[in-house]
C-alpha positions as CSV (number, residue, x, y, z in Angstrom):
1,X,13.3,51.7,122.6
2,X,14.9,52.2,119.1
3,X,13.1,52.3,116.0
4,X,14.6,50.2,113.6
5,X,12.9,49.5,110.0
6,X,12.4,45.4,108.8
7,X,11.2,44.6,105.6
8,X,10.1,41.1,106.0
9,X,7.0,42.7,108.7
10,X,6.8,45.5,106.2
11,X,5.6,42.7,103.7
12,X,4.0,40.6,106.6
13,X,1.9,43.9,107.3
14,X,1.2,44.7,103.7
15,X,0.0,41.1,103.6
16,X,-2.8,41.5,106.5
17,X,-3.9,44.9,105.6
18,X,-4.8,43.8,102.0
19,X,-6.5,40.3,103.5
20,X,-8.3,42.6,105.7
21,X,-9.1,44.7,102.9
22,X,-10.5,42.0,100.8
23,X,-13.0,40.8,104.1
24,X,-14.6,44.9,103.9
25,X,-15.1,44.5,100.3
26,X,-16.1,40.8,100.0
27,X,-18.3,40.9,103.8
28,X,-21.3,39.8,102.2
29,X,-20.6,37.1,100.7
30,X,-18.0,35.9,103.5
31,X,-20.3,36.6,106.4
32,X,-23.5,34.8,104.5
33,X,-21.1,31.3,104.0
34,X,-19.2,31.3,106.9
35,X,-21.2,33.2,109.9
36,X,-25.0,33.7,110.6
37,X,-25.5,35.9,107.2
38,X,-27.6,38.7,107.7
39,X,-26.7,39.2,111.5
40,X,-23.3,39.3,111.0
41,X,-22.6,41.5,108.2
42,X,-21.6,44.0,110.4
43,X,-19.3,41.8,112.7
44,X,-17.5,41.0,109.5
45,X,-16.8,44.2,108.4
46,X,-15.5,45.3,112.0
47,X,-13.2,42.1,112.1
48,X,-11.4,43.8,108.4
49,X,-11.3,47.2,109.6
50,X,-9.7,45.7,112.7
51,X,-7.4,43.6,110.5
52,X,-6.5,46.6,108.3
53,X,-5.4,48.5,111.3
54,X,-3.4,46.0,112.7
55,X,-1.8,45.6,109.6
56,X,-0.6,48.9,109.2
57,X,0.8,48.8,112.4
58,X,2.8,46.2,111.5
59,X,3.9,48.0,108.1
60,X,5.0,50.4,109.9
61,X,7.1,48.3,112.6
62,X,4.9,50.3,115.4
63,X,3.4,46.7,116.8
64,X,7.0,45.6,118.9
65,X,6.6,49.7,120.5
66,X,2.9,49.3,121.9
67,X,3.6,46.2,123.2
68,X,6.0,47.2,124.8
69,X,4.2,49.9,126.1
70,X,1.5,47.6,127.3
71,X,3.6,45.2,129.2
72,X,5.6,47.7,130.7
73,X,2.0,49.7,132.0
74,X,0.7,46.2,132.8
75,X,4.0,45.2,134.6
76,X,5.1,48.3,136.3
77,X,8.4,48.1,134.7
C-alpha cells in the first residue's frame, strides 16, 4: 500500500485531536454534566486521550494503513 498525503484528513485529524484535547482539559466539568460526575472523571479523560490518538493518526494519513492491516490479519488476505 502507497502512502499518499490528503489534506482534507490532515484538517479532519487536526480537528479531532484538538476536540479531544479540549475533553482532557475541560473533563471535569464535562464528565460532572454529562456522565455520573465524580466516577467518571477518569473515563472522560481516557475517552480524549483516546480521541487525541486517533486524531493524529488521521493527521498523519496512517488510519487507511492499519486498517488495512487489520482486515487483511482478520481476513487472511
Amino acid at each position: 500500500m502507497e502512502y499518499t498525503f490528503s489534506l482534507g484528513w490532515m484538517f479532519a485529524g487536526l480537528a479531532i485531536a484538538i476536540v479531544g484535547g479540549l475533553v482532557v482539559i475541560f473533563y471535569r466539568q464535562i464528565a460532572e454534566n454529562m456522565a455520573n460526575g465524580v466516577s467518571s472523571y477518569e473515563k472522560v479523560k481516557l475517552f480524549g486521550v483516546i480521541a487525541i490518538v486517533v486524531g493524529l493518526l488521521i493527521t498523519a494519513n496512517l488510519h487507511t494503513f492499519l486498517l488495512g492491516l487489520l482486515v487483511n490479519l482478520l481476513f487472511k488476505r
